[in-house]
N, C-alpha and C positions, 0 to 999 in steps of 0.2 A: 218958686216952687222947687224946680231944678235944684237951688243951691240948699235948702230946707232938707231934699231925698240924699243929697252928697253928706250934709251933718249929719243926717242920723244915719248912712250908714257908715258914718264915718265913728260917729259913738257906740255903733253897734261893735263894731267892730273891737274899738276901747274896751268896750263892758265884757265881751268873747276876753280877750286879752285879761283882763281882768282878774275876770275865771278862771279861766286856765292858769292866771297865775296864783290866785286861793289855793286853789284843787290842789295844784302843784305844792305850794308853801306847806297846807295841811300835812298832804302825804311824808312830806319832809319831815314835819315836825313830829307826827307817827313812827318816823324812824329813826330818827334825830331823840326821841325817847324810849323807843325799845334799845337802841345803841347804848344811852348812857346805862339803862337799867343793867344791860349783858357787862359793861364794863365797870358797874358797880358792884358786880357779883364777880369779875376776875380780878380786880384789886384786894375785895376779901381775902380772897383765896390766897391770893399773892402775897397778902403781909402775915398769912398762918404760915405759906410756903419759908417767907422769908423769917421769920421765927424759929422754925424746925432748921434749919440747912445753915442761923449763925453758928449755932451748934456745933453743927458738924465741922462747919469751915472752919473754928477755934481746933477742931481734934485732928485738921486734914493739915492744919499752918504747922502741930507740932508733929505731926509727922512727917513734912515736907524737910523741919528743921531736921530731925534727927538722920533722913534721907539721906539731906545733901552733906551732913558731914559724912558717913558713910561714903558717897561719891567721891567725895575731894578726898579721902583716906587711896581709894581703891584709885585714883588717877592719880597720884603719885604713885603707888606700886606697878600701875601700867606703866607710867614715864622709865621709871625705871627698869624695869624689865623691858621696855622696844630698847632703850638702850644699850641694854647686852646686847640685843638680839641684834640691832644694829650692826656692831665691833663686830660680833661673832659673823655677821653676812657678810661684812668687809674681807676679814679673813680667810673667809672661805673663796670669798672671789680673786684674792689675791693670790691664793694657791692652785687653784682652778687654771690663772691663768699664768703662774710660772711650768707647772705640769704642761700645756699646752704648749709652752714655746721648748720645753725638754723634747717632748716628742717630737718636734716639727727638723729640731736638731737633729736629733737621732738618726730620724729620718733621713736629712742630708746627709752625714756623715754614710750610713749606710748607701746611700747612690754612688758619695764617689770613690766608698770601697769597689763596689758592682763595678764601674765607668775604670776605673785600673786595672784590675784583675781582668776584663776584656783587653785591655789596650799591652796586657803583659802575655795574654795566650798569641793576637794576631801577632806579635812581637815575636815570638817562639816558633810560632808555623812560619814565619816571613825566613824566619834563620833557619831552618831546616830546610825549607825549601831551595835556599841559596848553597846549601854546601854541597844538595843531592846534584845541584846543575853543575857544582864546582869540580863533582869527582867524575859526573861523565863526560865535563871536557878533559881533564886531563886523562881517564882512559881512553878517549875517542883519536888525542895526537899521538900519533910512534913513525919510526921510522918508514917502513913499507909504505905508509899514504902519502908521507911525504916525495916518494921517488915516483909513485904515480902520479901525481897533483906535476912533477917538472916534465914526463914524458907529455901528459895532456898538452900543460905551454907546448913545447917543440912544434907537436902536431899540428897545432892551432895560429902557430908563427908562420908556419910554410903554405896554411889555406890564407891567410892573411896575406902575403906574396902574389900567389895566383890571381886572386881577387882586385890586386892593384894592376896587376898588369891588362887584364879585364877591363877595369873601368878605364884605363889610357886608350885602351885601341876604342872602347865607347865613345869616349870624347873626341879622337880624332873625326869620326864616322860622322860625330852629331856636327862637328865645323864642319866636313863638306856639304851636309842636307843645307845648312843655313845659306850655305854657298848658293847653291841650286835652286833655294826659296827668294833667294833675295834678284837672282835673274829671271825665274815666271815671274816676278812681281812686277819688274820694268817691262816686260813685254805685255803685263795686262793692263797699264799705267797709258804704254801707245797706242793700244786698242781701243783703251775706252776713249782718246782723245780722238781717232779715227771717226767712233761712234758718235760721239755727240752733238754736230752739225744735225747727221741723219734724228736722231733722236731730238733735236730743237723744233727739226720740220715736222715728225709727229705730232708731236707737243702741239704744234700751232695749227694742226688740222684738226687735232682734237677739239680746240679751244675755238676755232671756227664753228665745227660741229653743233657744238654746245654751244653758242652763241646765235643758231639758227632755229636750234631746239626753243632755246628761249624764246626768240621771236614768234616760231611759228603759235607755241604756246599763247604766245600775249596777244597775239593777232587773234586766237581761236577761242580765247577768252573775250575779248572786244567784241569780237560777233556775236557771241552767244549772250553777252550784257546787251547790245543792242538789239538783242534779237531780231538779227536777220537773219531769212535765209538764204542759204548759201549756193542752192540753184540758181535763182533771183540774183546774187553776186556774182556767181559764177556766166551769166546772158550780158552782165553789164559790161563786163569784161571780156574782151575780144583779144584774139592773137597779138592785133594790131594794137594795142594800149602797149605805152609806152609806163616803165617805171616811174617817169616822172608825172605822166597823168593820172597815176593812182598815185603819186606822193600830192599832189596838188585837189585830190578831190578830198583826201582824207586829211588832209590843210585846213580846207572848207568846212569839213567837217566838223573839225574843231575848232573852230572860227562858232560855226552855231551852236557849238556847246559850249563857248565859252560865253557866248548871248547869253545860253538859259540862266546862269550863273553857278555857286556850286550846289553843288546834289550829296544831300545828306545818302550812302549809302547803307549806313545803318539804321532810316528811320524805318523802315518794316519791321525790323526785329525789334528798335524801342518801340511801336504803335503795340506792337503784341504785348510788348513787358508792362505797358500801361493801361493796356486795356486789361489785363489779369490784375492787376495793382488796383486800377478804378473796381473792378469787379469785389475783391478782396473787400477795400473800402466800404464801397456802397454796403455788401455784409456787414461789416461792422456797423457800420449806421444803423442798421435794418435795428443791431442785437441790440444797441445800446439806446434806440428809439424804442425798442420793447422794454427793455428794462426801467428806464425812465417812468412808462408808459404804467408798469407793477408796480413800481415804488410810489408813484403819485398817489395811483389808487388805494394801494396798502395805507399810506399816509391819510389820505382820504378818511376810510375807511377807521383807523385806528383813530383821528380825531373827530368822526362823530362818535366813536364807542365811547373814547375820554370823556368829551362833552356830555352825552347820554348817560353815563355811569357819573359823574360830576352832579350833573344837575340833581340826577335820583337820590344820591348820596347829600348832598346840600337840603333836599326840603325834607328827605328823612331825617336829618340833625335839627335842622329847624323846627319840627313838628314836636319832636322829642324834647328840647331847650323849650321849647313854650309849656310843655305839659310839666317840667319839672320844676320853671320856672315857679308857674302857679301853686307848684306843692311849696315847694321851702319857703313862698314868701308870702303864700294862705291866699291869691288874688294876683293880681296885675297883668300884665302882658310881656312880650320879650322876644325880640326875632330876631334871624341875623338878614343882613341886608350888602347886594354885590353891590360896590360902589362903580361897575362899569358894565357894558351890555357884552361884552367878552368873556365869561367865565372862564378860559383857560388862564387871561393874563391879568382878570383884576382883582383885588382886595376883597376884605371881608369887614363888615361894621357890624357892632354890634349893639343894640338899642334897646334899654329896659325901662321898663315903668312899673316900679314897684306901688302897692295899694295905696291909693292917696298923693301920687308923685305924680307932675308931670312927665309925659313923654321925653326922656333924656337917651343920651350915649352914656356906656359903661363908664367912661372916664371922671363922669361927673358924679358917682355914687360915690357914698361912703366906705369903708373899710369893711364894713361888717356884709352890705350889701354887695361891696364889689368880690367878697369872698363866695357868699352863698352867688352871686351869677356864675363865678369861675365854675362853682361846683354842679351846677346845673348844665352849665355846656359838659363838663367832664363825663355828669351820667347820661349825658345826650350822646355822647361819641361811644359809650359804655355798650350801652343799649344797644347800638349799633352793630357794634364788633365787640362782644363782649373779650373781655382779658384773662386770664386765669388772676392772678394777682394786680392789686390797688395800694401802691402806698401812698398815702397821702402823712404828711407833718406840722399835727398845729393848726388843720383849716376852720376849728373851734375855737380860736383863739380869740376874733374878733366879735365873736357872736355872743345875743344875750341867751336865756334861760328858752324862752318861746321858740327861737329858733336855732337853738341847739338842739331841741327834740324833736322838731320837724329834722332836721339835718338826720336826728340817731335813726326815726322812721325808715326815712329814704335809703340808709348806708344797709338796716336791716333789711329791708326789703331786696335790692341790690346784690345780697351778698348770697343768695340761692342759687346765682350763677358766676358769682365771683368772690376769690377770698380776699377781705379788706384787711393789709396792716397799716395802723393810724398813731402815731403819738398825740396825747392827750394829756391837757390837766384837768380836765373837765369833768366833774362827778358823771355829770347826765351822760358823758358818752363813752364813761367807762362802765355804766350800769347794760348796755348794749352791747358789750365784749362778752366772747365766751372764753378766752383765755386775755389773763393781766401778766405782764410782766412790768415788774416797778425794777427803779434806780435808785438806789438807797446811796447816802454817805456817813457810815457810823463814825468815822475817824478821817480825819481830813487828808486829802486827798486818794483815799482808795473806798474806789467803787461797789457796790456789790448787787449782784440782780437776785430777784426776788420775786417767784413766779405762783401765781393763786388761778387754779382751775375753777373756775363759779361754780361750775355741773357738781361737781365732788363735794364742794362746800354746800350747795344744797343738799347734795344727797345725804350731807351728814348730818344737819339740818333735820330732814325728816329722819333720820332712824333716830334723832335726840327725841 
């Protein structure tokens, strides 16, 4: 019974098909006969056009004739006149540029008239200058200056006398003082040798001094490291203690400090520097155990939103692939399926069953079906997030007549919230365009496009 309800809807289905292919074929052949009618009435027209216009072309070829000799007359008269005109441009530039290099001359020659005529004036003042200093030396020498000029010597010879005699009695003077310096010098020479015993013993009470300084210092530093006190030291110590029972206790002393072994004196100030160090640390930890702490959660947080916006997004494509599956292929089923229970990292499968087919994967479909599936996911994703623009190329190509109209349905419907560009050979889905652009080749190898508005062509349509 089962298989009986599967044939006849499986013939029902046929007879539908059928139909719609009659209905179809009809209408075709309705316009398929209004077309030949219209282009039997513009071939008329066309062999009246082309009657009138041999006509004309025979009175248009002798004019054309008469034209071109005309042309060819007046293109020799041009050749020959650019050819003057030529010689004569030549010449002109040729003149243009000897005038230019006359001036440029000129020019120089005029500098280095300018550049002489300078160097003949400084020339003139340099020689008058020279004769004016020439005549006032020789009015400036006469006799009278010369008799003063030899009394000046005389005068200046006898200060020159006096002056030598001056500096001998200076020099003798300056040899006794050195005389005199050179014997304080040996009497401060045996002073200071007197001195300097006295001055050693100084020296060494100093350096005793200071050598006590030191001790008492280190001594006073010892105690106060040991922290003792020094009353308590001071009771231990009696008149009667002898040097050497305080050198023998402090022997002992370090005797049992040399027990304890050695003593870091800087570990108080490194406990400090590491306990601020540990302190420091442990902050960091605190920051970077909170931050870990946000990023987890954030992490967290951002993939359950992925996950929850995934899934949402997954059965809304899915819902929408079944509903449009069912249009382009008038029945069947079609879903997409995760091939792992992870959705962030697994796949996607895709499973159709076209009307009458078993339960298959895309991959097992035909050409023609595995186009219209692509094209039902595509207005599934559509649907979704609509796009401003669609280009699609050819996806008519493998389909027949039936399902190239469900296809025009869908792209029309579709295109309310988005504009579809499609390349087509397809009559049926260029009847669903409102603007054609074709690719014509009149003459082999150049292109030419060729654009038909439908709306205009109707509207001319009804004013006919």
């Amino acid at each position: 019974m089962k298989d009986a309800l599967n044939e006849l809807h499986q013939k029902e289905i046929e007879v539908e098909k059928i139909q719609q292919s009659i209905a179809y074929a009809n209408e075709k052949h309705s316009n398929i006969t209004r077309e030949q009618n219209e282009l039997q009435a513009k071939l008329t027209q066309i062999e009246i056009d082309k009657t009138s216009k041999s006509s004309l072309i025979q009175n248009l070829e002798g004019d054309l004739l008469r034209f071109l000799e005309k042309r060819t007359a007046a293109e020799e008269i041009k050749k020959n006149h650019e050819f003057e005109y030529e010689s004569a441009r030549k010449q002109v530039n040729e003149a243009e540029i000897q005038l230019q290099e006359s001036h440029f001359n000129l020019k120089i020659i005029d500098n280095k008239i300018g550049e002489l005529n300078n160097r003949v004036t400084l020339l003139s003042e340099d020689n008058n200058s020279l004769n004016n200093k020439k005549n006032l030396a020789k009015a400036s020498i006469n006799t009278e200056q010369i008799d003063t000029l030899q009394a000046s010597l005389r005068e200046k010879l006898t200060v020159k006398d006096g002056r030598e005699k001056v500096l001998i009695a200076s020099r003798d003077n300056l040899a006794q003082k050195e005389t005199d310096l050179r014997e304080s010098e040996q009497k401060r020479l045996q002073t200071e040798q007197a001195v300097h015993p006295i001055r050693d013993k100084l020296e060494q009470s100093r350096l005793n001094e200071q050598e006590s300084k030191l001790l008492f210092e280190q001594f006073q530093n010892e105690i106060n490291e040991s922290q003792l006190d020094e009353v308590i030291l001071s009771e231990s110590i009696t008149d009667k203690t002898t040097v050497k029972e305080v050198q023998e206790f402090c022997n002992k002393l370090q005797e049992e400090i040399n027990l304890l072994g050695p003593v870091n004196l800087a570990a108080i100030h490194e406990l400090t520097s590491e306990k601020e160090r540990k302190g420091y640390l442990d902050s960091q930890v605190e920051d970077l155990t909170s931050a870990s702490n946000t990023l987890e959660d954030a992490i967290k947080r951002i993939d359950k939103e992925t996950r929850d916006r995934l899934i949402a997004t997954f059965n809304e494509v899915n819902k929408n692939f079944t509903e449009f599956f069912k249009v382009l292929f008038n029945g069947g089923q079609a879903k997409l399926e995760l091939l792992g229970e992870e959705i962030l990292d697994t796949g996607i499968q895709v499973t159709a069953q076209p009307p009458g087919k078993k339960n298959t994967t895309i991959s097992q479909l035909s050409g023609g079906e595995k186009a219209l599936t692509a094209t039902a996911l595509v207005f599934a994703l559509f649907k979704l997030n609509p796009a401003p623009f669609c280009l699609m190329d050819e996806v008519d190509a493998p389909l027949d007549d039936s399902n190239t109209l469900r296809f025009a349905n869908m792209v029309t419907e579709m295109s309310k919230n988005t504009q579809f560009l499609y390349v087509s050979h397809n009559k049926i889905a260029m009847e669903m365009a409102q603007q054609l652009i074709g690719v014509t080749m009149q003459e082999s190898g150049v292109s030419r496009i060729v654009e038909v508005s439908l709306e205009e062509v109707e509207k001319m349509e009804l004013a006919n």
